[in-house]
N, C-alpha and C positions, 0 to 999 in steps of 0.2 A: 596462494595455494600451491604454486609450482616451486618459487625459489626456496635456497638453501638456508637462510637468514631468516630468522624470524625478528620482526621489528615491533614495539608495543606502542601505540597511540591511545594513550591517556586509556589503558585497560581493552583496547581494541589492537587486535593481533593481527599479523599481515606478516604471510609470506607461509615458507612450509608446509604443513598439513594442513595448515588453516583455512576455514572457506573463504571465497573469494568478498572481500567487502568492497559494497557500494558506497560512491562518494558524489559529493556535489557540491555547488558554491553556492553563497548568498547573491544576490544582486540589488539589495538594497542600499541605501545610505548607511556605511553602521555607526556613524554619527549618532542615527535614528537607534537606539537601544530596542524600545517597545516592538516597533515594525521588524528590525533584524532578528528579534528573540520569537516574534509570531512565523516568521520565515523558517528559522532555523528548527522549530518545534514542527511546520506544516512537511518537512522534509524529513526528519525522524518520523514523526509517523507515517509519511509514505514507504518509508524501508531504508530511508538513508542512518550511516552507520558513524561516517567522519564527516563535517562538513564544514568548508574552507570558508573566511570571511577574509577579505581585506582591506588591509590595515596602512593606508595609504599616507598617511603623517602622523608626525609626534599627536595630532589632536584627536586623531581613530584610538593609540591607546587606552588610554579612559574610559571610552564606551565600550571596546574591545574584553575591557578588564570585567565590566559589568556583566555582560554578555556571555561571556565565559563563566560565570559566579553562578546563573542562573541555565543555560544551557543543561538539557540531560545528553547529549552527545558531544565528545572530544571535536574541539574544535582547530583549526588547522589555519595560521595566520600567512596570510598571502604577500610578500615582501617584494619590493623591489627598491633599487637603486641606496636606498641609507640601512647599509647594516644594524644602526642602533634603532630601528625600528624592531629590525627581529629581536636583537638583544630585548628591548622592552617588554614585546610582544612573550617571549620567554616568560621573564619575570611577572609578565600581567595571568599568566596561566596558561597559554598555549599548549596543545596538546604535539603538538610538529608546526615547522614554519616551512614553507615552501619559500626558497630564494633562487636566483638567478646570480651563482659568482660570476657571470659574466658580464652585468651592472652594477654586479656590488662594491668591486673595486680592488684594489690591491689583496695580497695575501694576508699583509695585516688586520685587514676588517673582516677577512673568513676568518681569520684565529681568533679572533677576540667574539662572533658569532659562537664559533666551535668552542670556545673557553666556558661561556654560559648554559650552552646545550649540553654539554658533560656533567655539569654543577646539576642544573635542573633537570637529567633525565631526558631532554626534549630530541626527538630524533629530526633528523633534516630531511628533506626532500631537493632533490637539484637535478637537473636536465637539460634536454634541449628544444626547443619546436624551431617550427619553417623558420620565421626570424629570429634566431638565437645561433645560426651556425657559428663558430670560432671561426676567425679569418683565416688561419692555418690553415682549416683544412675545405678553404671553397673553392680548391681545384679537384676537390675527389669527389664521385657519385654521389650525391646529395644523400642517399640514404645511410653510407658510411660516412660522410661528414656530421650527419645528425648524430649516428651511435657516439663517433670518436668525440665531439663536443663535450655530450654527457659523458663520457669516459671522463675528459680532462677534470670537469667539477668533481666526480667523484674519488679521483686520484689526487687532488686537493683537500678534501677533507681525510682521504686517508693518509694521506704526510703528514696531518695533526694528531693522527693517533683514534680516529674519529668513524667509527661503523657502523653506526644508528641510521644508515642510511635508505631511502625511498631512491629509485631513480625514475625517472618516465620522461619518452621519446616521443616526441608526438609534430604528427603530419598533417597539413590538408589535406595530403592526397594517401589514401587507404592502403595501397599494398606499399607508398616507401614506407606506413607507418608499419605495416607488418614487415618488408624485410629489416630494417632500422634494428626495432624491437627484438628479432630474430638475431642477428648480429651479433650485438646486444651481450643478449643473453648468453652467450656461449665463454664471456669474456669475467663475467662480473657472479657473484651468490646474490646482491641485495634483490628483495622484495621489488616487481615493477608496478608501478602506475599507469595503466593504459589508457590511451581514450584516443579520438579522431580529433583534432583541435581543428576549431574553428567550421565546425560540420553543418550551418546553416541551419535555418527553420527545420518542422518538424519533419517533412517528408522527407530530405534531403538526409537528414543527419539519422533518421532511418535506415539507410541505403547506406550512406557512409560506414556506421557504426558499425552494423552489419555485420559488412564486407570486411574492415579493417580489424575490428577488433573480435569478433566473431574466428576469425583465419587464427588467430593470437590467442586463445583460450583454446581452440582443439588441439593447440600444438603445444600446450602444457606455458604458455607464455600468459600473464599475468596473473596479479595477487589481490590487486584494488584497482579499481574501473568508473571513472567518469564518463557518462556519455554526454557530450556537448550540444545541447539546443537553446536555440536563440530564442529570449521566453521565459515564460517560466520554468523554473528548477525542478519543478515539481516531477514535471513529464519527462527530465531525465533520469530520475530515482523509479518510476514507475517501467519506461523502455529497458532503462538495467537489468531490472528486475524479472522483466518478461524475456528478455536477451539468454540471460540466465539458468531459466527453466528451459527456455526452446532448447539450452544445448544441454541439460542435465548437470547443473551444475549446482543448482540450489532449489530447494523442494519445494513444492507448488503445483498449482493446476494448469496447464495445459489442455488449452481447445484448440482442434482441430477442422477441416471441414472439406470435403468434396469440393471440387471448382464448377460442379453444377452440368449439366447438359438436359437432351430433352426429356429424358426417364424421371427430371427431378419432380417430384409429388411434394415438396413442401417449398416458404422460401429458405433456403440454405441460408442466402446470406443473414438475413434479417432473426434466424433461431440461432444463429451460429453468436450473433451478436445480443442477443440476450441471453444466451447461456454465459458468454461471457459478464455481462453485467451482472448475474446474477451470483457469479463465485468473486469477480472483485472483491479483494481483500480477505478472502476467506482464507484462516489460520487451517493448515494441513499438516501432519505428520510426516504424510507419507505422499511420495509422488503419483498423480491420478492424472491420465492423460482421458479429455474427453472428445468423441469424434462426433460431428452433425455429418450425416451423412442424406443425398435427396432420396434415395430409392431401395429400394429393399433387391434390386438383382444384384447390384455388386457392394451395396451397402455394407451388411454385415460381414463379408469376405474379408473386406479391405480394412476394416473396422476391428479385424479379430486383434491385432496387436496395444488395439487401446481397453483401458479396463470400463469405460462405458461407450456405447456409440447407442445415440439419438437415432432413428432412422426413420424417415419419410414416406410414408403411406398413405391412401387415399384417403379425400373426407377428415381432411385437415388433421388426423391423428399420427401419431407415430411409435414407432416402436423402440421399445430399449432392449438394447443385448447386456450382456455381463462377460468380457471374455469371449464373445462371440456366439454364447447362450441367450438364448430370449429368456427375458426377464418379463416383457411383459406387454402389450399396448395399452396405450394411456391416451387421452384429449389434450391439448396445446396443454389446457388451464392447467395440469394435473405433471406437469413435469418438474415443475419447482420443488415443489414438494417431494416427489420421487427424488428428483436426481441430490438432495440432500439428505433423504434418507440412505440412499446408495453410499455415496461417503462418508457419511457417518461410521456406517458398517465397515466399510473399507478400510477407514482411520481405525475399529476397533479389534479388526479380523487378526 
């Protein structure tokens, strides 16, 4: 969305004006065709846009190839250490290969990577994380050792003539991965890949994500966004995605809610979390932020910047504003229904 380059993966745009796209990786066997292609389809429909498999020996291209044949999303071959895996991976239909020239070897197997990526269209991706700094430069600030690393890969493939380029910098620790990225950026146009690597189970990698890459999009810095949890993939296409809307960046519903005290007349938490459940996945035009709030004295005040607030009144019922207008009160049973007829309206106003 932010960079000056715009880079195409297999009909999926990245960089410039373009919205921000979410990514993710498989974790299955992809030996395993059926199970990698169930995987790959469960994360496209949660909102994933690219999404990386890897291709770990000459005996992954094969299945790699099928995989690909049958995939409705561009897919992204994960390389390391034998260049002619990417080169394959290319030729089997890869939409970008992700490498690491700093395993893959000489100049000569990045040119003959680069030679087949020109032929087929294939853009690259190349960078650095915590274990990938260049030995050059591990006497300088780890965060500029991370940038200037990805520098070197990517002043490598442009001595071949070669600007199809992704790059992404990525940390354990959250603010080197925003100053890194920040750096960065000020040096290079290509499209960035962000994410926190290595951001543990879900709670953690909440907090990480956050903080790290949260800092990195208000400052106009990324274009496509991994968020890393240990797990299923699923729940990092889903966290993206809510990442996302929290900072207005891609359109959707947005709930809100009061952190509760003793005025509160309903449970906040527990409406707050079925209002949520109830707009899960629900396709929207246009951005609807919605508030639970407990009490009707600072309720609807607070509530006036969202276009719906729920609000909490005696005798289990609550009230809906519009804009900080009552719309109406209603019984628990009776909010489903409303608060979809409200959007609906909203989506057609």
């Amino acid at each position: 969305m932010f960079s000056e380059k715009v880079v195409d993966v297999g009909g999926v745009k990245i960089g410039g004006k373009y919205p921000i796209v979410i990514q993710s990786m498989t974790n299955t066997d992809t030996a395993n065709i059926e199970q990698t292609l169930f995987q790959v389809e469960r994360l496209k429909n949660s909102g994933a846009q690219i999404v990386r498999v890897s291709v770990r020996s000459k005996d992954d291209i094969q299945p790699f190839g099928e995989i690909v044949k049958k995939s409705q999303v561009p897919l992204v071959a994960d390389i390391h250490f034998d260049y002619r895996l990417a080169i394959e991976s290319i030729k089997a239909g890869a939409s970008k290969v992700r490498i690491n020239p700093g395993n893959i070897g000489s100049d000569v197997k990045i040119r003959e990577i680069v030679k087949v990526a020109k032929e087929y269209n294939v853009p690259i991706r190349v960078g650095s994380n915590s274990g990938s700094i260049a030995k050059e430069f591990s006497d300088l600030p780890r965060h500029k050792a991370l940038a200037e690393s990805a520098l070197k890969e990517v002043r490598l493939l442009e001595k071949e003539g070669f600007y199809d380029i992704v790059v992404s910098v990525k940390s354990v620790d959250a603010k080197e991965t925003f100053v890194a990225n920040q750096y960065l950026s000020r040096l290079i146009p290509y499209p960035f890949h962000i994410g926190v690597t290595e951001a543990g189970v879900f709670e953690d990698a909440v907090i990480l994500s956050s903080a790290g890459l949260g800092s990195l999009l208000i400052n106009d810095i990324g274009d496509t966004i991994r968020i890393s949890i240990s797990g299923d993939p699923i729940r990092e296409v889903e966290l993206a995605k809510d990442l996302l809307i929290a900072l207005g960046l891609k359109i959707g519903v947005r709930v809100i809610a009061c952190p509760t005290c003793a005025r509160t007349e309903i449970d906040v938490e527990g409406l707050a979390y079925e209002v949520k459940k109830m707009l899960k996945g629900k396709e929207v035009k246009k951005n609807i932020t919605v508030a639970v709030m407990g009490c009707v004295v600072n309720g609807p005040g607070e509530a006036k910047h969202s276009d719906i607030a729920i609000v909490g009144t005696k005798n289990s019922s609550a009230a809906i504003f519009l804009k900080g207008e009552l719309f109406g009160t209603f019984k628990r049973s009776e909010i489903r229904e409303k608060l979809f007829e409200i959007i609906e309206e909203i989506q057609n106003s």
